[in-house]
C-alpha positions in Angstrom: 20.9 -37.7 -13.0 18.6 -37.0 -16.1 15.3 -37.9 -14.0 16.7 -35.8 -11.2 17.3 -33.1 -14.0 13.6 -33.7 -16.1 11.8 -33.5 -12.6 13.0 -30.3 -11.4 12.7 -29.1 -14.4 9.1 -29.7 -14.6 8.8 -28.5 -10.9 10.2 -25.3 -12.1 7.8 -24.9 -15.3 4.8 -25.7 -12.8 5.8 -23.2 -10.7 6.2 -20.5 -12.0 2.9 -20.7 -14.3 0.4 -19.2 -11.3 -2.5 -20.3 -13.2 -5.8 -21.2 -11.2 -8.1 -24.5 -11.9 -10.9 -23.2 -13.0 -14.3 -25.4 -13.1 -16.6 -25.0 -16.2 -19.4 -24.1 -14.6 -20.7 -20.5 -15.5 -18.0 -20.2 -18.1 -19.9 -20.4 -21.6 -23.6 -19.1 -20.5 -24.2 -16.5 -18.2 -27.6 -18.0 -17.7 -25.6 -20.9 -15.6 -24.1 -18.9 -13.1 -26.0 -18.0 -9.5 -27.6 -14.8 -9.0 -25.9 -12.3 -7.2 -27.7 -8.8 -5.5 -25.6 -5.2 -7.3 -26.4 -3.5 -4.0 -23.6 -6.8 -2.7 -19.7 -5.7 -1.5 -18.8 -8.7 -0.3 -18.4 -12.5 -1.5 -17.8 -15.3 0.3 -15.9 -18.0 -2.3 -15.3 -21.8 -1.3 -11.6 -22.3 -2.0 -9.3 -25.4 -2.6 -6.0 -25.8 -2.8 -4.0 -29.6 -4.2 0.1 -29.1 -3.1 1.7 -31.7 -4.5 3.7 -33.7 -2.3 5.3 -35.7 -5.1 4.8 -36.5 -8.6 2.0 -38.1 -8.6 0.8 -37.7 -5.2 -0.6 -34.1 -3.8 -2.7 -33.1 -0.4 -6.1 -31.0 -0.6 -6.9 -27.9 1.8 -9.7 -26.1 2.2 -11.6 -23.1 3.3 -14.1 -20.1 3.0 -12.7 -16.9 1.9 -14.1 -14.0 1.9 -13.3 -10.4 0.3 -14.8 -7.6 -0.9 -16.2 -7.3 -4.0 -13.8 -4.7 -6.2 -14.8 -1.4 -7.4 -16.2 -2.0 -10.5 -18.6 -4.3 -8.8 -18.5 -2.4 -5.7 -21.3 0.1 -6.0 -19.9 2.1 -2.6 -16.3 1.7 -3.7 -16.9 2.6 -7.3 -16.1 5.6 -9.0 -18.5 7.4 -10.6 -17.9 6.1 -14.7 -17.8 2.3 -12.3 -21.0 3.5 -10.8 -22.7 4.2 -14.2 -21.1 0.7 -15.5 -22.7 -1.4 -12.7 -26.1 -0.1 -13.0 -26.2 -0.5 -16.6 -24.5 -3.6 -16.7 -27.3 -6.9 -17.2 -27.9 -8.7 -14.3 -26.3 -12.0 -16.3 -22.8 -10.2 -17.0 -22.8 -8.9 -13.7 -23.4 -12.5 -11.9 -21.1 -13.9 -14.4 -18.4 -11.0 -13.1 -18.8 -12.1 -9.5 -18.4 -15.6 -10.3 -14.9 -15.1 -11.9 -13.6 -13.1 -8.8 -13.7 -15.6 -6.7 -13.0 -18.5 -9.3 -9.9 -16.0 -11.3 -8.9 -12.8 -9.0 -9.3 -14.3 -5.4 -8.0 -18.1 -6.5 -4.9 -16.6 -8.1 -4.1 -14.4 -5.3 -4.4 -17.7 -2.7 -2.4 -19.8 -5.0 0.4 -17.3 -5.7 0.4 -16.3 -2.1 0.4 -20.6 -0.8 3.3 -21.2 -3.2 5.5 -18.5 -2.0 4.9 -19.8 1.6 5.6 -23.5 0.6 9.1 -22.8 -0.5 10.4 -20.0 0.9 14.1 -20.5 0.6 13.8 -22.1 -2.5 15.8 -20.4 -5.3 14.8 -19.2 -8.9 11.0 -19.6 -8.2 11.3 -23.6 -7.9 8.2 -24.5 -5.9 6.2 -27.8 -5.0 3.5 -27.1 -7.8 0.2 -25.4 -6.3 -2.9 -25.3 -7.7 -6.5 -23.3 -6.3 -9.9 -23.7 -7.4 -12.6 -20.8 -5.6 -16.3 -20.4 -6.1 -18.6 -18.3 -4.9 -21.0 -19.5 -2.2 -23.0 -16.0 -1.4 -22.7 -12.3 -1.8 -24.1 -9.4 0.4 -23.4 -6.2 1.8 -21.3 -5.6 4.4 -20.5 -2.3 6.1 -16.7 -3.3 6.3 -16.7 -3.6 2.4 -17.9 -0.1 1.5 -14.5 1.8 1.9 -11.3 0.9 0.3 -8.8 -1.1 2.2 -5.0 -0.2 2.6 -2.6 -1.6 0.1 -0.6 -4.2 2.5 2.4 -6.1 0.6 2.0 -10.4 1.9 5.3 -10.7 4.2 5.6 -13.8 7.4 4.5 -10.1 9.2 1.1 -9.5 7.6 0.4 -13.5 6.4 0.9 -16.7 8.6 0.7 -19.6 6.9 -2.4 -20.5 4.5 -2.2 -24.1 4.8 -3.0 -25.9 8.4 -3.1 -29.4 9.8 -6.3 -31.4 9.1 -6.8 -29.8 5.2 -7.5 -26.4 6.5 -7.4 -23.4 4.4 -7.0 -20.6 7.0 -7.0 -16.9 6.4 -8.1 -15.5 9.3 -4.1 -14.4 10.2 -3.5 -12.8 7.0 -4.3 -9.1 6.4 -1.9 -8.7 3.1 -3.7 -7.8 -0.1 -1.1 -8.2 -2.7 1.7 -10.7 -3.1 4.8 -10.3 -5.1 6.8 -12.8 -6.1 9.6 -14.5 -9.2 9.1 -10.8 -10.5 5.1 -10.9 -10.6 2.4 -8.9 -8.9 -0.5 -9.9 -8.0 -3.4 -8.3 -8.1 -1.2 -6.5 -10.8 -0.1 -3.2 -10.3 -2.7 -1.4 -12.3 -5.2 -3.7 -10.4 -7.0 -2.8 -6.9 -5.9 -4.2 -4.1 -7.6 -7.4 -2.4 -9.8 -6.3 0.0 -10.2 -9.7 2.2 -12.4 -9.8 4.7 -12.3 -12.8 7.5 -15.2 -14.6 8.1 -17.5 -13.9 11.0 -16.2 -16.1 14.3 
């Protein structure tokens, strides 16, 4: 009865700590991080995901995703004070800013969004623990990234299922840009939507 107890219990503190994995590369000198083009509005970031399947045992998927890059990196989304920011901003802090939307905004989003669909029914946020790591693979610009997307709240309607047979991350079937969930936003609500994009067929 007390393991029982102790293991939900640390399911539960897992859970409902949506924190992503992030990798130490480009986190301590901007000189370390790949080079990225300001007239870019979209990134593509290689994502993976470990679901843990029991305590010490957990499965990998994983998958290109790709969104566009937010306004204040988004020089054809931006507002004008964004505008300004971006072309004044050095091409190291701005490559460093690209990096950490795929490895913090776009990693977060997927793992949020995965553990809400792995546990559904589950009560009080108790959820097989999920954790995401994403980084960037390329940036460029892409006509469908230069106008703001419509704000779609993640529902079985607007998201199937993230995780597929064979390790597959798969996005292509979800057109929600914001998940909310055990009381929590995300993106939060003073942040812009997630514009994904799916990748080209």
């Amino acid at each position: 009865m007390v393991r029982t107890i102790l293991a939900a219990s640390l399911v539960f503190a897992a859970a409902c700590l949506p924190q992503p994995q992030a990798d130490s590369e480009c986190r301590d000198d901007n000189e370390d991080c790949p080079s990225f083009s300001k007239d870019a509005t979209k990134v593509s970031c290689d994502c993976t995901c470990e679901v843990a399947t029991g305590l010490t045992t957990s499965r990998s998927f994983a998958g290109p995703i790709e969104t566009c890059l937010p306004p204040r990196l988004n020089r054809a989304t931006a507002s004008e004070v964004e505008r300004v920011a971006i072309e004044a901003m050095p091409a190291t802090t701005y490559n460093r800013a690209v990096y950490d939307t795929c490895r913090d905004s776009v990693a977060t989003f997927i793992q949020t969004l995965a553990r809400t669909q792995v546990t559904s029914s589950a009560p009080l946020c108790m959820t097989r623990p999920v954790t995401c790591r994403c980084a960037p693979r390329e940036a460029w610009k892409d006509p469908q990234c230069e106008r703001t997307c419509p704000d779609i709240e993640c529902t079985t309607q607007s998201c199937e299922p993230l995780l597929r047979e064979k390790g597959t991350l798969y996005v292509d079937a979800c057109v929600c840009t914001r998940v909310r969930t055990c009381g929590a936003t995300v993106p939060g609500e003073d942040q812009p939507p997630l514009c994904r994009v799916s990748p080209p067929l």
